[in-house]
GUDO-445689 format. One record per residue: z, y, x of N, C-alpha, C in turn; residue number from 0; residue in three letters. Coordinates in steps of 0.02 Angstrom, whole numbers, plus 50000, padded with zeros to 5 digits. Layout:
% residues N
- Z | Y | X | Z | Y | X | Z | Y | X | NUM | ala
...
END
This chain:
% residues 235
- 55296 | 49142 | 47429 | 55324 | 49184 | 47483 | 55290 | 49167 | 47549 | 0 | unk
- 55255 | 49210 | 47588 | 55236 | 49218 | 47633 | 55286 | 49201 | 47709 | 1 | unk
- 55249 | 49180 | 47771 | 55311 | 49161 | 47809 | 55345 | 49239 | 47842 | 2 | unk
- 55310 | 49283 | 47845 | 55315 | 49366 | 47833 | 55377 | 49382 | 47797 | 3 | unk
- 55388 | 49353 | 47719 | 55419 | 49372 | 47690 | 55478 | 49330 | 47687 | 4 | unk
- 55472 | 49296 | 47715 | 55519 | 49230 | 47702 | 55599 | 49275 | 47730 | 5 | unk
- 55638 | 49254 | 47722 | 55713 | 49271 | 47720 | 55741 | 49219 | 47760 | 6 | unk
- 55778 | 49255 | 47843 | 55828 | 49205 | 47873 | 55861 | 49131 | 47808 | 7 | unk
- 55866 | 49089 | 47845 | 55918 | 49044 | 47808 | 55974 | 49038 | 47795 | 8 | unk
- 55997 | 49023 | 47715 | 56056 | 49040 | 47711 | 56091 | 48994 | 47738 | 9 | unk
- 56170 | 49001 | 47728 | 56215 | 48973 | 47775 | 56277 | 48976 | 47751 | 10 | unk
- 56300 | 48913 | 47742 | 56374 | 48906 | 47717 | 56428 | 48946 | 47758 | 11 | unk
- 56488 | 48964 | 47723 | 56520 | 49013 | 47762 | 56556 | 48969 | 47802 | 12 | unk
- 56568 | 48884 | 47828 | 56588 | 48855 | 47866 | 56546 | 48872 | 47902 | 13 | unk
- 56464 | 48851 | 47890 | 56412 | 48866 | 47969 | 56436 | 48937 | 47979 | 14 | unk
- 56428 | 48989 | 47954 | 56433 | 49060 | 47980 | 56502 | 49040 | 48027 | 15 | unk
- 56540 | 49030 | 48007 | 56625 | 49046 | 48038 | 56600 | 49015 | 48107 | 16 | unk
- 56570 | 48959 | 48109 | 56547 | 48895 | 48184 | 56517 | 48927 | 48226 | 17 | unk
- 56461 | 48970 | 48189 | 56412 | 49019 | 48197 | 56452 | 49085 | 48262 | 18 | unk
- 56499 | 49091 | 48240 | 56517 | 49146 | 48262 | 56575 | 49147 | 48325 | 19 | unk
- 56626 | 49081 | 48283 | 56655 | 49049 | 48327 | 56603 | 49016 | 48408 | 20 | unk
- 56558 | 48995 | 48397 | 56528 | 48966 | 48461 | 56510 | 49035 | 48495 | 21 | unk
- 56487 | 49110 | 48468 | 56474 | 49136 | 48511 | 56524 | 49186 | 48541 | 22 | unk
- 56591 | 49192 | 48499 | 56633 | 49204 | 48538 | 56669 | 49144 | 48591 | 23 | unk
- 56691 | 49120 | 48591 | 56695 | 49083 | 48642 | 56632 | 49075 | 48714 | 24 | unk
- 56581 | 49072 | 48694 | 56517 | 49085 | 48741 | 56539 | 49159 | 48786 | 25 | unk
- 56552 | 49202 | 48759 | 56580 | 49269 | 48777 | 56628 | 49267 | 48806 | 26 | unk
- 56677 | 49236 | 48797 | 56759 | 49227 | 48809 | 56724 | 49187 | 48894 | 27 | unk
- 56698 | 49142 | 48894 | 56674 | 49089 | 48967 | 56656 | 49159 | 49011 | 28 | unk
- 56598 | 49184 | 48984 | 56575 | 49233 | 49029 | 56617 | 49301 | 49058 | 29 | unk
- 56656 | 49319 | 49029 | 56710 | 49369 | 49043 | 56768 | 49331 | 49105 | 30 | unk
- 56765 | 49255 | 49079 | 56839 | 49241 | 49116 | 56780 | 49241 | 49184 | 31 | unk
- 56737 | 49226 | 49193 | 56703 | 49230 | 49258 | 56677 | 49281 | 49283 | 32 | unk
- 56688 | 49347 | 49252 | 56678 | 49407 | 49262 | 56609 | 49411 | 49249 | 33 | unk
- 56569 | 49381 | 49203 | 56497 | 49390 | 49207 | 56466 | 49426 | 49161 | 34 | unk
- 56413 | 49446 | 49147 | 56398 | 49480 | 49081 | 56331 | 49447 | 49053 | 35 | unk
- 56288 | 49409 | 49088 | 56235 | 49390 | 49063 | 56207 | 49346 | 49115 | 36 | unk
- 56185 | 49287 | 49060 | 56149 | 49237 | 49100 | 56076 | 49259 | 49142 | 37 | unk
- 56053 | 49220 | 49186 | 56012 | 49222 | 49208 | 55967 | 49154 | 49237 | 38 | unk
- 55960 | 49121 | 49183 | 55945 | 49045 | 49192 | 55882 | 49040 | 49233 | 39 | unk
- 55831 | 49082 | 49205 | 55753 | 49088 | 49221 | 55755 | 49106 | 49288 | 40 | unk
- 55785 | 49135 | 49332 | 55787 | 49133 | 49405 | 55796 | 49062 | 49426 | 41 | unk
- 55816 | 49011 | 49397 | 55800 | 48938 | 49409 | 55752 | 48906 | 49408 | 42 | unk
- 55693 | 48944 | 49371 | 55621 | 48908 | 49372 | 55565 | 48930 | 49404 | 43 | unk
- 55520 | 48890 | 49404 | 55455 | 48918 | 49430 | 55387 | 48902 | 49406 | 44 | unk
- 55331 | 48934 | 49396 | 55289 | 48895 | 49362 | 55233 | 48875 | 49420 | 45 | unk
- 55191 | 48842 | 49423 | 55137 | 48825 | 49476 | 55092 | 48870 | 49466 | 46 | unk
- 55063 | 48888 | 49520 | 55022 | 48937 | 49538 | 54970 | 48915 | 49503 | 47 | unk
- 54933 | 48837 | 49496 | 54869 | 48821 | 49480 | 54875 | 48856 | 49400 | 48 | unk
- 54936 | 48833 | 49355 | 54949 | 48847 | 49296 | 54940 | 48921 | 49292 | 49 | unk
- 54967 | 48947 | 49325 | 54992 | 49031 | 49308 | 54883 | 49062 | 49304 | 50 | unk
- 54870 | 49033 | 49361 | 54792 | 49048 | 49360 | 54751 | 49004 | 49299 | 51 | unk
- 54767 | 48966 | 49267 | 54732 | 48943 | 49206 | 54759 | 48958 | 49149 | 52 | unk
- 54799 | 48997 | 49151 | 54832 | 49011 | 49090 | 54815 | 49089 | 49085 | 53 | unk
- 54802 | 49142 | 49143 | 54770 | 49201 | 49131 | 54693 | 49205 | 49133 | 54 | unk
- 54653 | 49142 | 49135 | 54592 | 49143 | 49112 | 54556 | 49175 | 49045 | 55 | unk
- 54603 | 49157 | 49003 | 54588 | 49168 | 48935 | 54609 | 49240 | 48904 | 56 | unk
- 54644 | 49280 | 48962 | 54664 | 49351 | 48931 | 54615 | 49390 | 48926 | 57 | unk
- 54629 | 49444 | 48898 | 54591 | 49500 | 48918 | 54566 | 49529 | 48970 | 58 | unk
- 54534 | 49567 | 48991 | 54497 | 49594 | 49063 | 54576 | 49629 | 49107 | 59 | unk
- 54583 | 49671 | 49054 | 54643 | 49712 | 49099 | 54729 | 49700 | 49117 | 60 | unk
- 54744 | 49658 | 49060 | 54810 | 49599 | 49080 | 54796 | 49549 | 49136 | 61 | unk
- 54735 | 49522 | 49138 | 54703 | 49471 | 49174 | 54686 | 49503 | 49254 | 62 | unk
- 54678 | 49567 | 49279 | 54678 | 49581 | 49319 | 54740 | 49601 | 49354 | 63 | unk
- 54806 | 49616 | 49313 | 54880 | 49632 | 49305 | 54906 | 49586 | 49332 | 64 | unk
- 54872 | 49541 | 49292 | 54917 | 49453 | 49321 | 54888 | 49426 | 49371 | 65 | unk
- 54836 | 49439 | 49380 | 54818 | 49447 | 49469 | 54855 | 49470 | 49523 | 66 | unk
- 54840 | 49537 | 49512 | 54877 | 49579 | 49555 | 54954 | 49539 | 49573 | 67 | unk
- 54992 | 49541 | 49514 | 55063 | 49520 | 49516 | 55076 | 49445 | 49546 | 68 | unk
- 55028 | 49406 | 49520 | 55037 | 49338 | 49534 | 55031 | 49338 | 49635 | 69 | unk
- 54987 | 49383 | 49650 | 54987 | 49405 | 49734 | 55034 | 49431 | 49777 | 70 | unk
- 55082 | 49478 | 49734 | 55121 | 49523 | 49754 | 55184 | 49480 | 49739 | 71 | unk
- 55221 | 49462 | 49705 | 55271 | 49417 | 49661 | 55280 | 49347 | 49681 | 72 | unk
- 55208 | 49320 | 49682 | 55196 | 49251 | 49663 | 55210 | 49221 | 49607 | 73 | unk
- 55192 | 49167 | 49618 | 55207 | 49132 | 49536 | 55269 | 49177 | 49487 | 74 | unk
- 55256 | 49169 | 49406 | 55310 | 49192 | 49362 | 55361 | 49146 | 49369 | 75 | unk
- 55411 | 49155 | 49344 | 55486 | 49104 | 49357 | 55471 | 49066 | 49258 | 76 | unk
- 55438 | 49076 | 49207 | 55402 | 49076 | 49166 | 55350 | 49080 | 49132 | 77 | unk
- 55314 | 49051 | 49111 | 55255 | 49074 | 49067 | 55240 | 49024 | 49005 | 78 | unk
- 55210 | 49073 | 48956 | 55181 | 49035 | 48915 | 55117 | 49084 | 48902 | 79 | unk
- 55060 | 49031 | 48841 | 54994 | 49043 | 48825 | 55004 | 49129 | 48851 | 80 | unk
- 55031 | 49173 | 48828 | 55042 | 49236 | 48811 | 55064 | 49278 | 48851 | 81 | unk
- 55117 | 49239 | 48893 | 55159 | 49310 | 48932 | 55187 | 49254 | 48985 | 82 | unk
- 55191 | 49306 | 49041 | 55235 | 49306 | 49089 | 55296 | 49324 | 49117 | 83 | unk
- 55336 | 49307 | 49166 | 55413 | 49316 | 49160 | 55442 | 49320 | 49210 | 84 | unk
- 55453 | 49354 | 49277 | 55475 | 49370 | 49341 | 55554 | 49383 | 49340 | 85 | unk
- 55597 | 49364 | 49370 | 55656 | 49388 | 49365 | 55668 | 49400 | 49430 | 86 | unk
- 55721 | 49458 | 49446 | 55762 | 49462 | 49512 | 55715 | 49465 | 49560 | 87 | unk
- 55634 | 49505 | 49553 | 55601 | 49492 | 49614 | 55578 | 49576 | 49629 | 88 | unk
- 55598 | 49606 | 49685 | 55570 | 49648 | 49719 | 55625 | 49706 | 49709 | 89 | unk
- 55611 | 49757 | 49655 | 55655 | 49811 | 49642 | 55700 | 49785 | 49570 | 90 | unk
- 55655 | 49749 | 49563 | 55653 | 49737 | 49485 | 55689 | 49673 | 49442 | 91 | unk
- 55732 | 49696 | 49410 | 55787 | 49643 | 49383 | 55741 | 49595 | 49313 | 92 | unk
- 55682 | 49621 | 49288 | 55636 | 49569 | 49260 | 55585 | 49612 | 49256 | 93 | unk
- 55513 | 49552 | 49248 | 55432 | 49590 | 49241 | 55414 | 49558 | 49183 | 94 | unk
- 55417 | 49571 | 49128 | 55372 | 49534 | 49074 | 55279 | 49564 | 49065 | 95 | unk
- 55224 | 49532 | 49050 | 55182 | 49548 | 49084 | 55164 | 49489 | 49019 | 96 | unk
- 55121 | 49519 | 48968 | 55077 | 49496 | 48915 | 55019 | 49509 | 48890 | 97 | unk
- 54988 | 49454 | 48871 | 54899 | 49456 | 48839 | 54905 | 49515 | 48800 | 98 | unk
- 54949 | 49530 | 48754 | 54955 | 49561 | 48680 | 54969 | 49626 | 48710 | 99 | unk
- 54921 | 49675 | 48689 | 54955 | 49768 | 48713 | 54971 | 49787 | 48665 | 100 | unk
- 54997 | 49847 | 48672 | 55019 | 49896 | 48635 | 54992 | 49961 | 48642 | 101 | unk
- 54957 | 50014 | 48589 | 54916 | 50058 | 48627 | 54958 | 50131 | 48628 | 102 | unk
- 54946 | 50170 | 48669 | 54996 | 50217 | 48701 | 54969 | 50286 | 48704 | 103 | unk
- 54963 | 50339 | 48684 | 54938 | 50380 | 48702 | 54940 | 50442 | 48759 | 104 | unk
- 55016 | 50426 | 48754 | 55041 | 50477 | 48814 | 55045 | 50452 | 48894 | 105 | unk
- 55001 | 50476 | 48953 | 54965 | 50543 | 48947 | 54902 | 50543 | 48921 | 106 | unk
- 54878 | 50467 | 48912 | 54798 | 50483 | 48889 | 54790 | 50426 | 48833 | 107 | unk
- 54744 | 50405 | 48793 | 54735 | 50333 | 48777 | 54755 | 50295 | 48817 | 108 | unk
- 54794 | 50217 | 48804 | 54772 | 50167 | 48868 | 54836 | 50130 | 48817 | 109 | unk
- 54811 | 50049 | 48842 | 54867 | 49992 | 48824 | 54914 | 49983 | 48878 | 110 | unk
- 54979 | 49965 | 48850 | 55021 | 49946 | 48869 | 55024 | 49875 | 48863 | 111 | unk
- 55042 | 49849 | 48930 | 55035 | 49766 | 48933 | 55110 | 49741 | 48983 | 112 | unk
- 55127 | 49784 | 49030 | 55162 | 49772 | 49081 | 55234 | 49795 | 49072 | 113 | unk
- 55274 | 49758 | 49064 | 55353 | 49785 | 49054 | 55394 | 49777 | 49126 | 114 | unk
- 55427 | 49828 | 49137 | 55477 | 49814 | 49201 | 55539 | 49831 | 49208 | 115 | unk
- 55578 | 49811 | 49211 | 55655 | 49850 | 49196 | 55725 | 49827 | 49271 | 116 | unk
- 55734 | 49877 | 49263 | 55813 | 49883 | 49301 | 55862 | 49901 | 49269 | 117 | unk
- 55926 | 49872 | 49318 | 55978 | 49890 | 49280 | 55982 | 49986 | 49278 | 118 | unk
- 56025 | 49982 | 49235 | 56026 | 50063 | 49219 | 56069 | 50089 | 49170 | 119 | unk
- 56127 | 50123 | 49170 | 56156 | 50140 | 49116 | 56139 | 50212 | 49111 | 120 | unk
- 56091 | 50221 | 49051 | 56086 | 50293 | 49014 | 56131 | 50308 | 48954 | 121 | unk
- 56166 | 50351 | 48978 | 56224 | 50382 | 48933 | 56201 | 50369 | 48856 | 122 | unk
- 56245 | 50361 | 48811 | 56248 | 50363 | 48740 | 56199 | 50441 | 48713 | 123 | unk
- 56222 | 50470 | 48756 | 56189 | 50557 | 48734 | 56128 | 50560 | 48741 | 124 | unk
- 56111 | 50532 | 48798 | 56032 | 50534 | 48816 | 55983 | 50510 | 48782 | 125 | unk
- 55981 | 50446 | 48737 | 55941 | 50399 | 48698 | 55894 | 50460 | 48670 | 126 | unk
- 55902 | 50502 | 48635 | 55859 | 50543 | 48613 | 55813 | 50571 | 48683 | 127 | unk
- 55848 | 50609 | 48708 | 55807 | 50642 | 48755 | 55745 | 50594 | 48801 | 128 | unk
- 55788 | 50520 | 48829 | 55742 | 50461 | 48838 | 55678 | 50449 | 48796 | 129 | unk
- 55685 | 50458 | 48739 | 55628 | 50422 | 48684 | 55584 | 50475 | 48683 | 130 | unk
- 55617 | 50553 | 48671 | 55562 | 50617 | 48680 | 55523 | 50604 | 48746 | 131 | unk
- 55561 | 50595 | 48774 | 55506 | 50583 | 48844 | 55460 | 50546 | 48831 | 132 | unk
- 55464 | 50487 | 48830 | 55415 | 50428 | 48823 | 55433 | 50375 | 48802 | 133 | unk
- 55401 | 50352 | 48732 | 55430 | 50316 | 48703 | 55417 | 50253 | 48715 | 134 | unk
- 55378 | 50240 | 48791 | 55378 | 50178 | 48805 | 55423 | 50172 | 48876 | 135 | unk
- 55469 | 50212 | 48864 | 55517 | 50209 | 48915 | 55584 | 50177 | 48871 | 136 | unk
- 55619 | 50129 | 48895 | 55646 | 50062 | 48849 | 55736 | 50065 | 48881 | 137 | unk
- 55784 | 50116 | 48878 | 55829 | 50092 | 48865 | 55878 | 50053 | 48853 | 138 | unk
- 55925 | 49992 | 48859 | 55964 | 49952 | 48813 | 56022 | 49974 | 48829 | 139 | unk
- 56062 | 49982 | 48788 | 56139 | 50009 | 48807 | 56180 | 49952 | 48821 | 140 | unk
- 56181 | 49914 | 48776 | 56227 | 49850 | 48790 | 56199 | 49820 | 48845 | 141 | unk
- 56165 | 49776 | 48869 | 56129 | 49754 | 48919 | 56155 | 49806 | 48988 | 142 | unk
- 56156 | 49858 | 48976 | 56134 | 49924 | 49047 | 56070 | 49887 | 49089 | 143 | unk
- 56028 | 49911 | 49054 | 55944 | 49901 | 49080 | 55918 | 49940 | 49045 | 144 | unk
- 55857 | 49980 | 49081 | 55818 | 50022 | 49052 | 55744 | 49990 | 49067 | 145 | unk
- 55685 | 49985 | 49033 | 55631 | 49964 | 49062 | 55576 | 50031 | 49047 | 146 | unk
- 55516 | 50016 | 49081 | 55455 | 50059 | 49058 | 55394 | 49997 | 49060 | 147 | unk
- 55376 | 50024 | 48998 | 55324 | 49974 | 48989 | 55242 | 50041 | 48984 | 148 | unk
- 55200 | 50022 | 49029 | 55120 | 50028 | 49035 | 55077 | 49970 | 49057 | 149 | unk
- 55014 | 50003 | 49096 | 54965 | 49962 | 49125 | 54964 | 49961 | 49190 | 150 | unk
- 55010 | 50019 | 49219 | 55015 | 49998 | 49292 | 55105 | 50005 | 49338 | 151 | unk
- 55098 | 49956 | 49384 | 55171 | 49963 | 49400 | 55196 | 50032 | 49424 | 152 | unk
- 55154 | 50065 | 49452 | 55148 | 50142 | 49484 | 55179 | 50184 | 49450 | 153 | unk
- 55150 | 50190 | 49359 | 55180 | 50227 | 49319 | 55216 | 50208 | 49276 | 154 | unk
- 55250 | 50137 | 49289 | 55329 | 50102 | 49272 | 55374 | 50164 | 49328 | 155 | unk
- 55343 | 50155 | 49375 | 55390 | 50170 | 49435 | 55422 | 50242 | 49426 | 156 | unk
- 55363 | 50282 | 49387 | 55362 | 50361 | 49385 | 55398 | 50379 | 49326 | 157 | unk
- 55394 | 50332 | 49270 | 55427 | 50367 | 49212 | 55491 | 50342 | 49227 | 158 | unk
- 55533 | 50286 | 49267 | 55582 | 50277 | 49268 | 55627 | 50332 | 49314 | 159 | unk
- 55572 | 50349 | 49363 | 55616 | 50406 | 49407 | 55625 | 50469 | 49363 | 160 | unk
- 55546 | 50474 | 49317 | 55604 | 50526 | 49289 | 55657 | 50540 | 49232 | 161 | unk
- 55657 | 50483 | 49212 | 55708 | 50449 | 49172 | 55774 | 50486 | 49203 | 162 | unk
- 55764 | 50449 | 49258 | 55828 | 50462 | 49291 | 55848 | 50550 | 49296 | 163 | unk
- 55770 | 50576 | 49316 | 55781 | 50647 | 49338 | 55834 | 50692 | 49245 | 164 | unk
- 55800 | 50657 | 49197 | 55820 | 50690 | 49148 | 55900 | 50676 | 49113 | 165 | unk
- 55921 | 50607 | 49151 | 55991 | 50590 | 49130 | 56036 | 50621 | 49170 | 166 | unk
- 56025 | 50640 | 49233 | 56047 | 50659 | 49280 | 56048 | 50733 | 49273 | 167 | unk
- 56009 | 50765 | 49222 | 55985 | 50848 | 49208 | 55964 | 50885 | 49258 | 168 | unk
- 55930 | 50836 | 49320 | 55886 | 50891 | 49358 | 55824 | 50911 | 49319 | 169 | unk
- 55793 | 50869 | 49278 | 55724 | 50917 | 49231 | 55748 | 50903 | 49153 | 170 | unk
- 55688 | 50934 | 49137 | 55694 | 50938 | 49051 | 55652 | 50894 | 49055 | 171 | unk
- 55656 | 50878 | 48965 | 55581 | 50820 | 48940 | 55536 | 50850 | 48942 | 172 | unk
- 55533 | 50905 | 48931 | 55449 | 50931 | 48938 | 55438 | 50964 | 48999 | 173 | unk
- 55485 | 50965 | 49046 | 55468 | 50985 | 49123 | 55441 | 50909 | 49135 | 174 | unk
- 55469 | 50854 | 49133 | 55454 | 50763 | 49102 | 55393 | 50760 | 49110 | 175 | unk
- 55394 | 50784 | 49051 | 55318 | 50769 | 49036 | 55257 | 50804 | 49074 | 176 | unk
- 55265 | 50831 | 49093 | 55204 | 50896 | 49122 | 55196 | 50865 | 49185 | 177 | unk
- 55269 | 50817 | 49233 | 55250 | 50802 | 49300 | 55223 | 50715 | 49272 | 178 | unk
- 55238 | 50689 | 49228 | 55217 | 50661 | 49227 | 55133 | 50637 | 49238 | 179 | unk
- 55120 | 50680 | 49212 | 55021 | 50663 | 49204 | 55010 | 50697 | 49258 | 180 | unk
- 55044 | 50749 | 49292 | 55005 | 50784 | 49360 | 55022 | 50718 | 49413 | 181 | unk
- 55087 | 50700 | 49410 | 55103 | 50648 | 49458 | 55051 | 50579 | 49466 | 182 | unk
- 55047 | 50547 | 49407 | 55002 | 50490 | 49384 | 54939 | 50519 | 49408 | 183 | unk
- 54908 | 50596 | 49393 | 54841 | 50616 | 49429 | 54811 | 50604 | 49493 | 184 | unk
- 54882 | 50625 | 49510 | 54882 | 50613 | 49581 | 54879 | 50547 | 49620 | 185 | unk
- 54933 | 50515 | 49598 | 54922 | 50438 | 49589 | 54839 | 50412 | 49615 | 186 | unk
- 54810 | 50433 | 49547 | 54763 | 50391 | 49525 | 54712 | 50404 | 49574 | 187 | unk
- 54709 | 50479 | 49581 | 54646 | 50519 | 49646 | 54672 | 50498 | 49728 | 188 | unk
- 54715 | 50457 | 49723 | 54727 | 50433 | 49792 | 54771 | 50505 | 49811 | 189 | unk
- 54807 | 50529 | 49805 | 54825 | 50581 | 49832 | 54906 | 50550 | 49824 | 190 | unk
- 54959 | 50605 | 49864 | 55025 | 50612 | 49865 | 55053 | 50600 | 49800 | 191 | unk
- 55093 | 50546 | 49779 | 55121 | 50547 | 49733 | 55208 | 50506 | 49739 | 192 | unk
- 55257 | 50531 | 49779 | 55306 | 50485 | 49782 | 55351 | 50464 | 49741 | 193 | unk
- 55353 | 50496 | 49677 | 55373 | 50471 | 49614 | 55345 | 50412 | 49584 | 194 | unk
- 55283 | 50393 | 49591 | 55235 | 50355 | 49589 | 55230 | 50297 | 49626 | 195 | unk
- 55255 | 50310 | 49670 | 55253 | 50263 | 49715 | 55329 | 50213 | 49757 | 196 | unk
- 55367 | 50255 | 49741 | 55432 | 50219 | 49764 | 55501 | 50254 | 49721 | 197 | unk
- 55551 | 50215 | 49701 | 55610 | 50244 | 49672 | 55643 | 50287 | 49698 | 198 | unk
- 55661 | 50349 | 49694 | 55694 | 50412 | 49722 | 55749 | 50416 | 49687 | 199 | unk
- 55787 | 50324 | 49676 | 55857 | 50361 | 49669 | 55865 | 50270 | 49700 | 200 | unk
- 55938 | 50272 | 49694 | 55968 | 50202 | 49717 | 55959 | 50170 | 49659 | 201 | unk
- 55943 | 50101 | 49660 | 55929 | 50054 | 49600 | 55989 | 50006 | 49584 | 202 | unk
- 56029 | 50046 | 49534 | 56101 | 49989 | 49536 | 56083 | 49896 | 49526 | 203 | unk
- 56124 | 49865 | 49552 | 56123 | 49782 | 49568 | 56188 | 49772 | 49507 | 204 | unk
- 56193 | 49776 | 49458 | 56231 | 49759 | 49398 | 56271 | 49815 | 49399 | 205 | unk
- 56337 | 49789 | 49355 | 56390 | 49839 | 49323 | 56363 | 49913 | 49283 | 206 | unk
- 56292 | 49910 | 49250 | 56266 | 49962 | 49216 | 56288 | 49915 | 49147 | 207 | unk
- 56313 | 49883 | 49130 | 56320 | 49856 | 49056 | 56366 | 49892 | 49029 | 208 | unk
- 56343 | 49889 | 48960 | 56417 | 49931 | 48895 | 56418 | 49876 | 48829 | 209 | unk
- 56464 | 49849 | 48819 | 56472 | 49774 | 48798 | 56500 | 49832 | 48718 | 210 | unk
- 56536 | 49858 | 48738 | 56566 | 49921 | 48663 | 56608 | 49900 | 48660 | 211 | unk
- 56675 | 49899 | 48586 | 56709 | 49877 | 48594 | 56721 | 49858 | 48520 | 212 | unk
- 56764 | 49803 | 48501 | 56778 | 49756 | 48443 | 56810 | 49790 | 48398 | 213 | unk
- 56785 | 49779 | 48344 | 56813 | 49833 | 48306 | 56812 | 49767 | 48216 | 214 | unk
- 56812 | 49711 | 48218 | 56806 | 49677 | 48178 | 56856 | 49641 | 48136 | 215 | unk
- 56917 | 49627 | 48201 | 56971 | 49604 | 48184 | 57026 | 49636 | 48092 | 216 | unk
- 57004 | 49704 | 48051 | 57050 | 49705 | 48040 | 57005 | 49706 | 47960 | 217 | unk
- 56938 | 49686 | 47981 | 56879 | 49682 | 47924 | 56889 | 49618 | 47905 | 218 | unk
- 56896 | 49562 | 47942 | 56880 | 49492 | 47942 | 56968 | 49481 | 47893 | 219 | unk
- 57016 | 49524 | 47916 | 57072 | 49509 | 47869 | 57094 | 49514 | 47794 | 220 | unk
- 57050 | 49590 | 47803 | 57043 | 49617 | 47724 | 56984 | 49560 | 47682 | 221 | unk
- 56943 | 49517 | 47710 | 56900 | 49519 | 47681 | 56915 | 49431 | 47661 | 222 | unk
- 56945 | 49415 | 47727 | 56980 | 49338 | 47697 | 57033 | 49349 | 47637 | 223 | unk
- 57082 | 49398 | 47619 | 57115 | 49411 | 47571 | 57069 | 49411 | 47514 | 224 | unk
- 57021 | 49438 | 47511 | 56980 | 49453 | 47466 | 56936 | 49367 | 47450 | 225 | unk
- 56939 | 49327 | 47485 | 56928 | 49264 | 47504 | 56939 | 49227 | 47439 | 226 | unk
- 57009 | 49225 | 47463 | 57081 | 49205 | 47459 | 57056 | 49197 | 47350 | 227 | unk
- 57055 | 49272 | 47352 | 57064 | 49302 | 47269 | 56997 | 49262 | 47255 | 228 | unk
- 56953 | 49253 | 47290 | 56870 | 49248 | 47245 | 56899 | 49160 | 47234 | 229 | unk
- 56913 | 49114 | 47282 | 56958 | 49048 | 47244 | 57000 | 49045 | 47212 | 230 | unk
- 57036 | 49096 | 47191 | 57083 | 49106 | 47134 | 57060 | 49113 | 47080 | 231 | unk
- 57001 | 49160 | 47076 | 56974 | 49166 | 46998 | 56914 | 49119 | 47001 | 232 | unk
- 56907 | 49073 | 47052 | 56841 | 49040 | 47026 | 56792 | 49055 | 47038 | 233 | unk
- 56774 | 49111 | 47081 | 56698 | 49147 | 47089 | 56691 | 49124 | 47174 | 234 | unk
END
C-alpha cells in the first residue's frame, strides 16, 4: 500500500469518544468567550532575511509575488519551504501565497499562486452561482470567509467585488464574467479599473460565520443502544 493509499488510522472507540469529547469542549471554551476561531499566527513573525532566502528557490512568478508582498505587507506572520502566511494585514483577514500553482483558465491561461480572503457570508443559495462564476473564487460557509485565489492581488480584488455584485443580485454570472476580463483589461493597459483596484463594498471585521446547527444528539443515542446489543451478543 502506497502512502496515497494508505487509510486514516484506526481508532478505538474510547480514542474516538476522547477524540470528540476534546473537541467539543474546545468549542464549548470558545463560545463561552464569544469567539469563533483562533487566530494564533497573528502572534508570529518570520525574519525578513528568512522570508528572502526562502523565496530564492521559487519559481520566477511566485518569487516576484513574494516580493512584491514581502514590500507591501512585510514579513509573513509564517512560512515554510513552500508557502507563505499573512494574517489580519491590510483589507485582508489572511494571504496565503505559494511555490506550488494551480493552472486557471478563466479569463486566459495563467497560474494561480496567490490566495486572499475576507470575511464574508455568501448565502447557502449562492454556492452554485459563486463557483459558475469562478471557480477560483473560494467560499467557506462555516468559517464566513470567502477567498479568491490568482496571480495578482488586483484580480483577487475584482472577482471578490463581483462576488459580492452577484450575491447581492446587482449582476448575473455571465454579466460576471464578461466585466470581468474587460475590467482585468483594463487593469492591465493601465487604464480605469475600480473594481480592480479597491473594494466597492464594506469589508465585514467578523460575525460572517455559520457554525450550523447540531443535529447529533439523538444518533449518538440510538446508536449507543445498538452498542449496548453488539456486547450482548458478543459482536
Amino acid at each position: 500500500m502506497t502512502e496515497r493509499d494508505r487509510e486514516p488510522r484506526d481508532m478505538s472507540p474510547r480514542e474516538r469518544v476522547a477524540s470528540l469529547g476534546s473537541a467539543v469542549v474546545d468549542a464549548a471554551k470558545h463560545m463561552a468567550v464569544g469567539g469563533h476561531e483562533t487566530e494564533h499566527g497573528t502572534e508570529q513573525r518570520v525574519g525578513l532575511a528568512q522570508a528572502e532566502a526562502i523565496v530564492e528557490s521559487w519559481p520566477d512568478a511566485p518569487k516576484k509575488m513574494a516580493r512584491q508582498l514581502l514590500e507591501q505587507y512585510g514579513p509573513p506572520n509564517e512560512a515554510t519551504p513552500t508557502k507563505f502566511f499573512w494574517y489580519r494585514t491590510g483589507p485582508w483577514k489572511r494571504i496565503e501565497l505559494t511555490s506550488d500553482a494551480v493552472v486557471h483558465n478563466f479569463p486566459a491561461p495563467h497560474s494561480d499562486f496567490l490566495t486572499q480572503y475576507i470575511d464574508y457570508h455568501v448565502p447557502l443559495g449562492m454556492f452554485d452561482a459563486v463557483a459558475a462564476f469562478d471557480g477560483s473564487c473560494l467560499p467557506d460557509r462555516t468559517a464566513g470567509e470567502a477567498g479568491a485565489r490568482c496571480d495578482l492581488e488586483a484580480a483577487n480584488i475584482l472577482t471578490l467585488n463581483l462576488m459580492h455584485d452577484i450575491v447581492t443580485g446587482k449582476t448575473s454570472v455571465e454579466a460576471a464574467r464578461e466585466a470581468y476580463a474587460d475590467t482585468l483589461s483594463a487593469y492591465i493597459l493601465g487604464r480605469s479599473a475600480p473594481y480592480a483596484e479597491r473594494f466597492q463594498f464594506d469589508v465585514p471585521r467578523g460575525g460572517t460565520e455559520d457554525p450550523d446547527e447540531p443535529n447529533i444528539a439523538s444518533s449518538m443515542a440510538q446508536q449507543t443502544v445498538e452498542k449496548v446489543k453488539d456486547v450482548v451478543r458478543g459482536t
